[in-house]
C-alpha positions in Angstrom: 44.4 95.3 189.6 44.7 98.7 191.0 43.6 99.1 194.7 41.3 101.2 196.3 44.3 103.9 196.8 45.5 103.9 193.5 42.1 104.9 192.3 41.8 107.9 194.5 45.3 108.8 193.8 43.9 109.1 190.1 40.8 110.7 190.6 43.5 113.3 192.7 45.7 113.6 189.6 42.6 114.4 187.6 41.5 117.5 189.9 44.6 118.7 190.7 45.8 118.8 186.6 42.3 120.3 186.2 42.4 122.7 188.8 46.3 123.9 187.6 45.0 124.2 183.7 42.2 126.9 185.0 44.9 128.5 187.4 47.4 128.7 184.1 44.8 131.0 181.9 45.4 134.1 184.6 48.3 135.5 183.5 46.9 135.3 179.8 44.0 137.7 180.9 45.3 140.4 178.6 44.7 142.9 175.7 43.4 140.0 173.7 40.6 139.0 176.4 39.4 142.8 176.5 39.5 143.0 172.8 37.4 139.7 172.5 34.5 141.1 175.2 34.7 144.1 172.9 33.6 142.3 170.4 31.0 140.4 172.0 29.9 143.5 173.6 29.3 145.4 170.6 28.1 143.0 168.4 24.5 144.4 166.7 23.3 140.7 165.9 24.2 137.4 167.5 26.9 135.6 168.9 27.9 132.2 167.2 29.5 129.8 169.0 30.6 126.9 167.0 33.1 123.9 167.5 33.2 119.7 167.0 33.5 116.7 169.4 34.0 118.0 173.1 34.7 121.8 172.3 31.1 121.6 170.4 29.6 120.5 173.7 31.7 123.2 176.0 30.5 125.7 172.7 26.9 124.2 173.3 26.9 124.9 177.4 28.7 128.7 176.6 25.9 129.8 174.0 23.2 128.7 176.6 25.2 130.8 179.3 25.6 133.8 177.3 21.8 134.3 176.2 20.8 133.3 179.9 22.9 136.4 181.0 22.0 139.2 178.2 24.3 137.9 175.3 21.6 136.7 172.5 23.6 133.8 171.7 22.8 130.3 170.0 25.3 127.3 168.6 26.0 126.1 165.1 27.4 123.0 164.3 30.2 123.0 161.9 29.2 119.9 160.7 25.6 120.6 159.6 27.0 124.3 158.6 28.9 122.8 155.6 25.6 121.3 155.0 23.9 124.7 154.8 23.5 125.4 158.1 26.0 128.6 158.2 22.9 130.5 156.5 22.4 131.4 159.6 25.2 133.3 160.4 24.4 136.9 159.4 27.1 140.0 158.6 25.9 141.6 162.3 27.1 139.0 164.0 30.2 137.4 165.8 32.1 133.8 165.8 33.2 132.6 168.9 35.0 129.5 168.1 36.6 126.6 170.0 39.4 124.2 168.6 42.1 123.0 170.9 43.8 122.1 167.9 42.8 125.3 165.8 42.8 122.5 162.7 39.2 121.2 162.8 38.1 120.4 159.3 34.9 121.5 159.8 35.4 124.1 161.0 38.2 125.5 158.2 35.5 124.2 156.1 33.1 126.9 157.1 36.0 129.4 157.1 35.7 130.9 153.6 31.9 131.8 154.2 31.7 133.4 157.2 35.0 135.5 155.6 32.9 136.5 152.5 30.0 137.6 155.1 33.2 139.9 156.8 31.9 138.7 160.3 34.3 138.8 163.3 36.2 135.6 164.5 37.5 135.2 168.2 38.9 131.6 168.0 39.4 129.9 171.6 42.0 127.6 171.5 44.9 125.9 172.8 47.3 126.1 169.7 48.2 130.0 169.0 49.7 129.6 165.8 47.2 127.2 164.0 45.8 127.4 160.6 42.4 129.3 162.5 44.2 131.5 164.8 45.7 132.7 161.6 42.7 133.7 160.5 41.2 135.4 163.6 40.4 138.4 164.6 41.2 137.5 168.3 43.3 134.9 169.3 42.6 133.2 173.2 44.9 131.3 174.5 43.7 128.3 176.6 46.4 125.7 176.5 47.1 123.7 178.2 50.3 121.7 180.1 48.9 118.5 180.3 45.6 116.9 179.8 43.9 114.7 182.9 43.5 111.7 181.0 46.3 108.9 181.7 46.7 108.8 177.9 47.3 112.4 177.9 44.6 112.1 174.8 41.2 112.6 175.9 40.3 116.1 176.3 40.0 116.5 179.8 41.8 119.5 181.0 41.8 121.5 177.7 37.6 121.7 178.2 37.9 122.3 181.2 40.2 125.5 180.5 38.2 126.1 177.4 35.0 126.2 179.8 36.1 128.4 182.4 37.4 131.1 179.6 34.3 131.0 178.1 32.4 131.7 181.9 34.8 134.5 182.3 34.1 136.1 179.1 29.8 135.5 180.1 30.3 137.3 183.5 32.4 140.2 181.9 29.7 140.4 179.7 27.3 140.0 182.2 28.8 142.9 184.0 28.9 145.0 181.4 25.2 144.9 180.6 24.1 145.7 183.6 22.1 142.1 183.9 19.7 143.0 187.0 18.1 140.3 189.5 14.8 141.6 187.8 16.8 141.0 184.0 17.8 137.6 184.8 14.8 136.3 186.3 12.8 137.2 183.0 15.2 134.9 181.4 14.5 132.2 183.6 10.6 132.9 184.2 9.8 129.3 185.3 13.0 128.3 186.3 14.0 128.4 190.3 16.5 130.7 189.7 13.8 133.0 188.6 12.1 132.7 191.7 15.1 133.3 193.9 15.4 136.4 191.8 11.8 137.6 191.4 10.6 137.6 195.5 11.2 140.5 197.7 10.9 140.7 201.0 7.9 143.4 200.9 6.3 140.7 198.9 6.1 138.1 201.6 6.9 139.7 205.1 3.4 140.1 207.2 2.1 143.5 208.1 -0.4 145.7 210.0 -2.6 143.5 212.4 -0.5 140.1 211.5 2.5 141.6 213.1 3.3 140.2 216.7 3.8 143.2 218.5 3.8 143.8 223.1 4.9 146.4 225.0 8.4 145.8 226.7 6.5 146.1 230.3 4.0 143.2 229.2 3.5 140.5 231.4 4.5 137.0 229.9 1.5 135.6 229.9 0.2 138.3 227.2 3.3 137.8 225.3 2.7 134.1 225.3 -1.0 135.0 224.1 0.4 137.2 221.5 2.8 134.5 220.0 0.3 132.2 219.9 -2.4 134.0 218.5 -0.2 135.5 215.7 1.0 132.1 215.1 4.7 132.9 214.0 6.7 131.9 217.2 7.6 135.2 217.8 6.7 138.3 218.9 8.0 142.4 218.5 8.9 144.0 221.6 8.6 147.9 221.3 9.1 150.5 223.8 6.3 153.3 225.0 7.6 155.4 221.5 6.6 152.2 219.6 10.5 151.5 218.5 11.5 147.9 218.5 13.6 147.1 221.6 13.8 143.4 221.0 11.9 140.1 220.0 10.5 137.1 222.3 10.6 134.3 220.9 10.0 130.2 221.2 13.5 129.6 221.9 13.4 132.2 224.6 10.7 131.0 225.9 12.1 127.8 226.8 15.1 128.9 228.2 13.6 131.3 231.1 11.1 127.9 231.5 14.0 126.0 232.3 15.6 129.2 234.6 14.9 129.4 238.0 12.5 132.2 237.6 8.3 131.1 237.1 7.7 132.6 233.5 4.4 134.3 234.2 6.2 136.2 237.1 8.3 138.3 234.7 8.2 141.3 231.6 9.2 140.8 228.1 12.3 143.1 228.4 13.4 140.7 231.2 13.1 137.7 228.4 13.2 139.3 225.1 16.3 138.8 223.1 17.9 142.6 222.3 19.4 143.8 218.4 17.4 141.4 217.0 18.4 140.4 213.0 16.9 142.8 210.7 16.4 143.1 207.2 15.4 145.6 204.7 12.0 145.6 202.6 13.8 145.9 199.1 16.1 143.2 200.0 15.6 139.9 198.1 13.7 137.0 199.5 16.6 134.7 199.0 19.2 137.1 201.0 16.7 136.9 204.1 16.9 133.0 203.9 20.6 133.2 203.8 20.9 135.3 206.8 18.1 132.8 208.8 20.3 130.1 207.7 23.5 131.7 209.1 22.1 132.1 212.1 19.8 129.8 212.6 16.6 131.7 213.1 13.0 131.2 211.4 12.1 135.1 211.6 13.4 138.6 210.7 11.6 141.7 211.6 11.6 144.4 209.0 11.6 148.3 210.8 10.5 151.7 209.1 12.6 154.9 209.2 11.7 155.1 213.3 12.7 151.6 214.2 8.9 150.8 214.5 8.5 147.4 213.2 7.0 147.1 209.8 6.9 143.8 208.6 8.1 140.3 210.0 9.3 137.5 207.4 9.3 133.9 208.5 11.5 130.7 206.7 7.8 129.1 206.2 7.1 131.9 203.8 10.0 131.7 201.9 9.4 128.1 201.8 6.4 128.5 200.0 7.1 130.6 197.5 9.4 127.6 196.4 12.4 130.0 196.4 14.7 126.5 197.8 
């Protein structure tokens, strides 16, 4: 019976054989890669990804990649193709196939059609010189050493390889387009990766009146009063110009009340916190809540071309437009 320390030294082997098949498909990013997101680029009508057994399932997850990121894309099964199913496939369009062996039946089977329809065939596999590579337009080489599996039979590291090629060829392709934040978020319209995408931070900072704004010579008590009454645990501090010169904030709050000095006897430039973290109007919601994270704040004030402040965004409004 293996031990606790065998089983981890497994689950080690597994990663690290994983890890070194992705590593081994860089210095096969060639000619044949370009030529394939060509292809793909170009194509007038869809791209057909097709394979059996695990590469059918890495073929299923890359067709749902590639028409999430601009690539209309959708997956036939060989199987049900020799059944009728490759009726589908149309002259415009272009096979992306996956075979580590590049000797699926099925797949050969569907081979003659899709040859009389003159459609192009990239073929991603780990055997270069099989019976379907022969046949290909473009071959991609993702073999690789050694699978994970004990056995060295289950296909563990080959769809792993297999998986990662196909991401790289999704992202080229992504690039290529031109996919915006706006583009992708249609594509994902009630998904939360919409949302992340969709939200601004003109859409949820608060402006005019809500702003928490005292002069740098205000007394703390007003700047308490301000804070309070504005309700976002903090306040603008702006000089007699109306630029921002810093922020007040809870946190500063309760470290003068634990100074020596009695809080109501001082100014807010004597407690304000100076450069506070900024962020730009056009800037996505989800970029704010990275930089509150990073530096663990709750607020960031938004300034116009004068440095007067024009907006402050809080985490609670981020949270509630279920952007996390």
């Amino acid at each position: 019976m293996t031990t606790g320390g065998d089983r981890l030294k497994l689950a080690e082997r597994v990663l690290r054989l994983e890890a070194e098949g992705i590593l081994g498909l860089l210095p096969r990013l060639d000619a044949r890669f370009l030529k394939a997101v060509d292809l793909l680029h170009d194509c007038r009508g869809r791209v057909i990804v097709t394979g059996m057994g695990k590469s059918g399932l890495v073929g299923r997850k890359l067709a749902a990649t590639l028409a999430s990121t601009g690539t209309p894309a959708y997956f036939l099964h060989p199987a049900e193709g020799v059944h009728g199913d490759v009726g589908m496939v149309a002259r415009d369009d272009v096979v992306l196939a996956i075979s580590n062996s590049g000797e699926t039946d099925e797949l050969l089977a569907i081979l003659p059609q899709l040859k009389r329809l003159g459609v192009r065939l990239i073929l991603l596999t780990g055997t270069p010189g099989s019976t379907l590579a022969k046949q290909s337009d473009v071959v991609l080489d993702a073999s690789v050493a050694e699978e994970a599996c004990p056995m060295n039979l289950a296909p563990t590291s080959s769809t792993t390889a297999a998986l990662a090629l196909g991401d790289a060829l999704a992202m080229v392709l992504l690039d290529l387009r031109g996919l915006s934040p706006e583009d992708y978020a249609a594509l994902h319209p009630r998904g939360a990766l919409g949302w992340r995408a969709l939200f601004r931070v003109a859409d949820l900072m608060h402006t005019g009146e809500a702003v928490p704004r005292v002069g740098e010579d205000a007394p703390m008590a007003e700047v308490i009063r301000e804070m309070t009454d504005k309700r976002l645990g903090v306040t603008t501090v702006v000089d007699a110009a109306g630029r921002l010169v810093g922020i007040c904030t809870d946190g500063d709050l309760r470290r003068v009340h634990l100074s020596d000095a009695p809080i109501l006897s001082l100014r807010a430039r004597e407690c304000m916190t100076r450069a506070p973290k900024l962020i730009g109007r056009e800037e996505l919601a989800a970029k704010a809540l990275q930089v509150m994270e990073s530096f663990a704040i709750t607020s960031l004030v938004i300034v116009d071309e004068a440095h007067r402040p024009l907006g402050i965004i809080h985490l609670h409004d981020i949270l509630r437009a279920k952007i996390v």
